[in-house]
N, C-alpha and C positions, 0 to 999 in steps of 0.2 A: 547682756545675757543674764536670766534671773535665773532661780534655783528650781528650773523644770529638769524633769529626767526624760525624754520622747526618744525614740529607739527611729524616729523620723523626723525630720526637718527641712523638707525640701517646700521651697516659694512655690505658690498658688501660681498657676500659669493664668493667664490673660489680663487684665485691668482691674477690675475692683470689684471681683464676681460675687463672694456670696456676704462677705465681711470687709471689702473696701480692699484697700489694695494693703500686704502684710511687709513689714519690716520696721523704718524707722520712727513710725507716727508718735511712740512714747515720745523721743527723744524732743521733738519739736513743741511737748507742752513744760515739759518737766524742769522741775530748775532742779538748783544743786542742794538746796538750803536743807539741814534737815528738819522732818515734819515735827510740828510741837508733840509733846506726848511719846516720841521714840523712846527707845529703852536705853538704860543708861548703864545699863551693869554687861556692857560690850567683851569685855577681857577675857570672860572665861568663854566665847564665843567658839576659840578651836580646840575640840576638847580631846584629841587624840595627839601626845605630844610623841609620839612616832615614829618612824617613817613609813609609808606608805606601801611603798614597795613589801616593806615586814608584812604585812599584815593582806595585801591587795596583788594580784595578777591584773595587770590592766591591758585590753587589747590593744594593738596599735591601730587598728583599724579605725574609724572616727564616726561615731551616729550620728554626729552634730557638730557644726561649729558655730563660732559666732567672732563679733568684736572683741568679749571678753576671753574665751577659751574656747575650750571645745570638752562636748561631751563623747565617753567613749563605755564597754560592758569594760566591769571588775568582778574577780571573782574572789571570793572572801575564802583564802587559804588554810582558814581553818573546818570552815564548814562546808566548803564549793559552792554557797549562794552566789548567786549571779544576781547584782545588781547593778547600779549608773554611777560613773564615778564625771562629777564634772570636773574641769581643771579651771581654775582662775586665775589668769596671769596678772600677779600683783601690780605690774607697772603699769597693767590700764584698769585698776584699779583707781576713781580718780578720791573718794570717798572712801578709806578705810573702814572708818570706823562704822559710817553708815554701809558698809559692806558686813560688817560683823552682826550687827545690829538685825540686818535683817535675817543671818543666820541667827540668831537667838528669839527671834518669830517664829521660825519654822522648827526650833527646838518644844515651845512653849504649845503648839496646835499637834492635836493628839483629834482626828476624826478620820472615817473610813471614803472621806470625800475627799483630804487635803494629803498632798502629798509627803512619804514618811521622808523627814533625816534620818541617817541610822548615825554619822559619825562625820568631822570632819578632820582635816590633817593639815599641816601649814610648815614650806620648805621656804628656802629664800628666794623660791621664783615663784610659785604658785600656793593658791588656797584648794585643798581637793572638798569636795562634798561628795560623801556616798549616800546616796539614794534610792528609794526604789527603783525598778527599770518597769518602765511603761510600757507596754508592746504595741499600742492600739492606736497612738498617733494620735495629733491633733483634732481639735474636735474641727476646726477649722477646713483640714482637709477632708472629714467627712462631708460638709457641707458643701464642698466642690466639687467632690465625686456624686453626689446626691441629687444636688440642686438646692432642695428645700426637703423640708422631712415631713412623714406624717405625722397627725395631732396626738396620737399615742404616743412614737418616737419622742418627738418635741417634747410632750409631757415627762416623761421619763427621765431626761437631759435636765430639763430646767428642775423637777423634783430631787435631783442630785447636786444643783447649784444651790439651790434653796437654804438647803439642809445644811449645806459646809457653809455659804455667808451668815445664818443662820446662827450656826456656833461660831464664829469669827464674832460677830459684832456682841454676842452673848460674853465673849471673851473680852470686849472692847479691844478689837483689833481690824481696821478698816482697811482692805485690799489693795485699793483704790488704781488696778490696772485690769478690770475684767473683761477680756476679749477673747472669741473662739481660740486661738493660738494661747491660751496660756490654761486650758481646760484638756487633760489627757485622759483618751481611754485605755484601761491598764488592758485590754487584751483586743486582737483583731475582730472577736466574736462580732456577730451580729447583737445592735444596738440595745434591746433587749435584756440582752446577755450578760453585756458586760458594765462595768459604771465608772465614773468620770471622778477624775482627782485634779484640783487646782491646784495650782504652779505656778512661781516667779513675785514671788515676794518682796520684790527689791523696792517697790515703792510703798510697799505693807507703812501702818504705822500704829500704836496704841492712840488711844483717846480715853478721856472722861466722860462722863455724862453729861450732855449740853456745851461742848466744847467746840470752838470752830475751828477748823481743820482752813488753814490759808496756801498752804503747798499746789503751785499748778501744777497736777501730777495728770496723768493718762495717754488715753489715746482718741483722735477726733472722731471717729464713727461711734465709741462709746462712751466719751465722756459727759458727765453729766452739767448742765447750766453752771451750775452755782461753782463749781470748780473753777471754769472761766472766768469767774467774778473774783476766785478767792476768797471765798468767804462761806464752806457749806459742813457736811457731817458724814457719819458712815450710811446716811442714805443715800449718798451718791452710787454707790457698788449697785442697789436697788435700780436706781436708772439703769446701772450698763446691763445688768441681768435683762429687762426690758426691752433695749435695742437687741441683746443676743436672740431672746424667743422671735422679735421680731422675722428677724433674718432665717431663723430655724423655719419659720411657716410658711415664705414667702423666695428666701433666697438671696434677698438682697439688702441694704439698711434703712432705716425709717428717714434719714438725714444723710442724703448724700451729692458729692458734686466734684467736680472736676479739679480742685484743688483744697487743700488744708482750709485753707479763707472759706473758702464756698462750704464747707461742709459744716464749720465751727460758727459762720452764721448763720444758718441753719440751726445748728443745736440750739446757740444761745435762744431764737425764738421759738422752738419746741413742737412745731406745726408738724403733723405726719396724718398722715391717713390710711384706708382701706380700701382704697375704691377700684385698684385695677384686677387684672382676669385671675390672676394667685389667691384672692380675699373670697372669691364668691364662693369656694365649699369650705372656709374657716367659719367653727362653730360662734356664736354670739359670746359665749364665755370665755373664748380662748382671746378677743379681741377686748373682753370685759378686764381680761387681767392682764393684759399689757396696758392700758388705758390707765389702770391702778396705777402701775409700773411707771409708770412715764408721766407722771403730774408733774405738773411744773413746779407747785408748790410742795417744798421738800415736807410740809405739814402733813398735806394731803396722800404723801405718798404710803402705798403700802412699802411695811416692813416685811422684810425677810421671813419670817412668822407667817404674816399671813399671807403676804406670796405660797408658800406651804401649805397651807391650808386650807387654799383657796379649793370652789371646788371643782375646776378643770384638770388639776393637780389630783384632786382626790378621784377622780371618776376617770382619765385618763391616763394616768402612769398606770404602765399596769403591776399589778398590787404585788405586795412582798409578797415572797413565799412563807407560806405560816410552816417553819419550823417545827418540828417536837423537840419539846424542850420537859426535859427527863429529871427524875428528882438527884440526879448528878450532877447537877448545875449545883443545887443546893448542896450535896455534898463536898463538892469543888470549894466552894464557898467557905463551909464552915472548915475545910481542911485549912485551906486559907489563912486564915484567922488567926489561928492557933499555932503557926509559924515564927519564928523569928526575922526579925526585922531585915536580916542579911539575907536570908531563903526569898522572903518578899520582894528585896531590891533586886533580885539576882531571878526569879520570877516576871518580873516586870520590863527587866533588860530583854529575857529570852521572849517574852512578847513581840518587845516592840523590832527584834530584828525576824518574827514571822513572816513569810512569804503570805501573800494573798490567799494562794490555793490552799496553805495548811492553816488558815484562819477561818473561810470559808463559814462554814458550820456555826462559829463563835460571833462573826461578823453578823449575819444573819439573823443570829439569835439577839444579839445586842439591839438592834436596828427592829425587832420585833417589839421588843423589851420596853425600845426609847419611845411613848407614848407621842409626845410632843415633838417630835424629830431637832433638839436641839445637840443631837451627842454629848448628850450627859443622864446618866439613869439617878434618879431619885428614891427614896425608900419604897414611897406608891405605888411610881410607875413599876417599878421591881416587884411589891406584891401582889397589883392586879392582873401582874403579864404572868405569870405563876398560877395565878388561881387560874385565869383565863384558859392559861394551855393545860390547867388540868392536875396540875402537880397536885398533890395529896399531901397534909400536914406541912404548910410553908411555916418556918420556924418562929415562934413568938418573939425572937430573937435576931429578927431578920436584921433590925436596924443597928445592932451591935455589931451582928456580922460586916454589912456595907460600910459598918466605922471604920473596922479593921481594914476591910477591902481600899478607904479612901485612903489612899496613900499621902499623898499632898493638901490632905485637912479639908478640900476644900466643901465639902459638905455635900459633895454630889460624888458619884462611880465615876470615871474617866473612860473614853475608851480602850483604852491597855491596861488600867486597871482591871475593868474587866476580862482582860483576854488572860490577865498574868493572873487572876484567881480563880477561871473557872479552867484553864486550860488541862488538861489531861497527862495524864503521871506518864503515861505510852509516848507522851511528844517527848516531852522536855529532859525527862530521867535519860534520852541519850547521848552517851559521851561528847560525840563534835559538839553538841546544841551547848551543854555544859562547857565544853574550854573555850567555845567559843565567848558565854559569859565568863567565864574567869578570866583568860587574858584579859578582857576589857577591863577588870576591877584590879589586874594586876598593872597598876599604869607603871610601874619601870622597869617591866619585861623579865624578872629576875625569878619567876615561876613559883611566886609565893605572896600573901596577900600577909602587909604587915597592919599593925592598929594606924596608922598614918591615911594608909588607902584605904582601908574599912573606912575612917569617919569621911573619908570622900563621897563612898557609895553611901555612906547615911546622911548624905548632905551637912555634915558640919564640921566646922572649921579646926573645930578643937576636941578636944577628948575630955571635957571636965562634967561634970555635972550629970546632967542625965544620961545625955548622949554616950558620955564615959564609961559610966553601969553598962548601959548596953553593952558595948563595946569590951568592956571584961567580961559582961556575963556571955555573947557569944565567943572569946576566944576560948571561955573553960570549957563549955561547950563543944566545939566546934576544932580546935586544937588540941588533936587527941596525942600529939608527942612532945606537948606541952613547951615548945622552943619559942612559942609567940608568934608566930605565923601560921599562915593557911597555906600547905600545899594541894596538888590538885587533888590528892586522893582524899585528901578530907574532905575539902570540897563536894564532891560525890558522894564523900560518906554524909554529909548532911545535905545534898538532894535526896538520898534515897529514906531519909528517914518520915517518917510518918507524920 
């Protein structure tokens, strides 16, 4: 069971309707070994040392189960978010570490396609993950209640696949299990309406540049050749995106057969076609871009990139909503900036545990913003989506600001960075949103944040040097009864300050 949060998970009824038949097909490629390039800094993996119950109301009732655990709604007892709490029973754990590992994947992808971690907790029976809660169910079951979708739908779906593998492999970080069941829509709406977050990271792994990936990891209707072979890259995910739009237009997969063998010789030779009664009102370019999608030759194939931007994608999804985007954005921004480094971290947290619907507007705006659809905003794309929407005197200063804004150096906005410096003094100034970040920065529960836990929240290790300055200059700051700690009302008293 991988690190999805589905509010549904009930088996496709009949044989192998729209995506082959659903359950244990990973387990039949996969080996144990872990993939070259995994991450190696696993320990600080569970990072709520806890207990659960503290912090979590969990239903008894169960949305899901599986081999590993079972998923159940939590309600976060300080704010009443409702989100997925999964449970992982450590003794069919067979892989620890590579159990950690790929939480620390899903800590590291930060896009409005991939599924959030908010926090995990670890007891001597289980590993918990709190997660978003998906309401909208497998994309899988859509496609069974459907059949096959239209070229708009379909566009829409794969435009939102795009975009998350897209920033995955931008991250050098290759999936390598993409099939309908592991794609969730965060609400029941109509298709349209709502958008798609991947899930189940367990066979996730990093990569290098020109690095070959030997792990036979997937599943048989969507794995790609060269995987079978051992020996391919992150344009494998590229294939299975391929077989999914397949199935989306048609209802069924491009390679299929009566057993695991039959279907996986099949793949190895790569033969599919268009020619029965489903193909005759698919457009020439929707067949042009799976054709892309599905080269044999990992050389020839398109990337995730231009899968995006291709342009059945561009003339088919139907198009963002163009936002007004207000010169509050900018003032957000520069308010931003001129914060201390603790107000930022503590900013950035309250983001990242935003609900969908109170991001909405912000998400939106981001996704206007991100020019090139990889979920990362650049200085450019920042000042031409600015000018474009109109804003009036965009600051000379823009790229100072997005310095500030870049939290993690890495030279690009993040998406929660953005959401933590443009977001609105009316959300986050209220108290639950706030104890709710301060508990978390108070990791030993004792209703007071010492310089120990500060250099937590400022990612480092120790107190000397720079970090250290910081770290006295916001307690003199910020520690207004000067004992060396943060209680909550200081805390507050330095949200509300300007």
């Amino acid at each position: 069971m991988g690190c999805g949060a589905s509010s549904k998970n009930a088996a496709a009824p009949g044989e192998k309707p729209a995506a082959g038949k659903k359950g244990s097909e990973t387990a039949e490629i996969k080996k144990d070994n872990v993939a070259a390039g995994a991450l190696n800094h696993s320990a600080n993996a569970i990072d709520n040392p806890g207990k659960i119950e503290d912090f979590y109301a969990i239903d008894k009732k169960k949305l899901g189960e599986g081999s590993y655990g079972s998923v159940s709604k939590a309600t976060n007892k300080a704010t009443s978010k409702v989100c997925a709490c999964k449970s992982i029973c450590l003794k069919q754990v067979k892989n620890l570490d590579r159990f950690k590992q790929e939480i620390q994947i899903m800590k590291i992808m930060d896009h409005p396609n991939i599924l959030k971690l908010y926090e995990s907790f670890q007891d001597h029976r289980n590993i918990y993950l709190i997660l978003e809660l998906c309401t909208g169910g497998e994309l899988f079951d859509r496609i069974i209640e459907d059949g096959h979708f239209t070229e708009t739908r379909a566009a829409h779906v794969m435009q939102n696949m795009f975009r998350a593998i897209f920033y995955m492999h931008e991250n050098h970080l290759c999936h390598r299990d993409l099939k309908p069941e592991n794609f969730l829509f965060t609400t029941k709406e109509a298709i349209e309406k709502t958008h798609l977050k991947v899930i189940d990271f367990g066979l996730a792994c990093q990569f290098k540049d020109g690095q070959v990936l030997k792990t036979k990891a997937g599943t048989p209707y969507y794995v790609a050749p060269q995987v079978l072979a051992g020996k391919y890259d992150q344009s494998s995910d590229v294939w299975s995106l391929g077989v999914i739009m397949y199935v989306l237009l048609c209802g069924y997969p491009p390679f299929h057969g009566e057993t695991d063998k039959e279907v996986l010789d099949k793949v190895r030779l790569g033969n599919f076609s268009f020619n029965s009664q489903e193909w005759k009102h698919v457009s020439e370019d929707a067949k042009e871009l799976i054709h892309k999608l599905l080269k044999m030759n990992p050389r020839d194939r398109f990337t995730a990139e231009q899968a995006l931007n291709h342009s059945w994608v561009a003339n088919k999804a139907p198009k963002a909503k163009d936002v007004a985007i207000g010169a509050s954005i900018v003032d957000n921004l520069k308010g931003f900036q001129s914060q201390n480094k603790f107000k930022k971290a503590a900013l950035h947290l309250i983001a990242s545990q935003m609900s969908e619907n109170q991001i909405d507007k912000l998400r939106q705006t981001f996704m206007q913003l991100d020019k090139n659809g990889d979920g990362l905003l650049t200085v450019v794309e920042m000042k031409e989506g600015l000018e474009k929407a109109g804003v009036e005197n965009v600051p000379p200063e823009l790229k100072a600001i997005l310095m500030a804004v870049d939290s993690d150096g890495s030279g690009v906005v993040d998406y929660t960075e953005f959401l933590a410096a443009t977001l609105d003094k009316s959300v986050y100034m209220k108290e639950d949103v706030c104890w709710q970040a301060f508990r978390i920065f108070d990791r030993n529960g004792d209703g007071k944040i010492d310089k120990k836990e500060m250099s937590y929240v400022l990612n480092d290790d120790g107190v000397q040097g720079a970090a250290g300055r910081d770290i006295a200059q916001i307690m003199q700051d910020v520690d207004e009864d000067g004992d060396g700690e943060i209680n909550f009302q200081e805390f507050m008293s330095m949200m509300k300050k300007a």
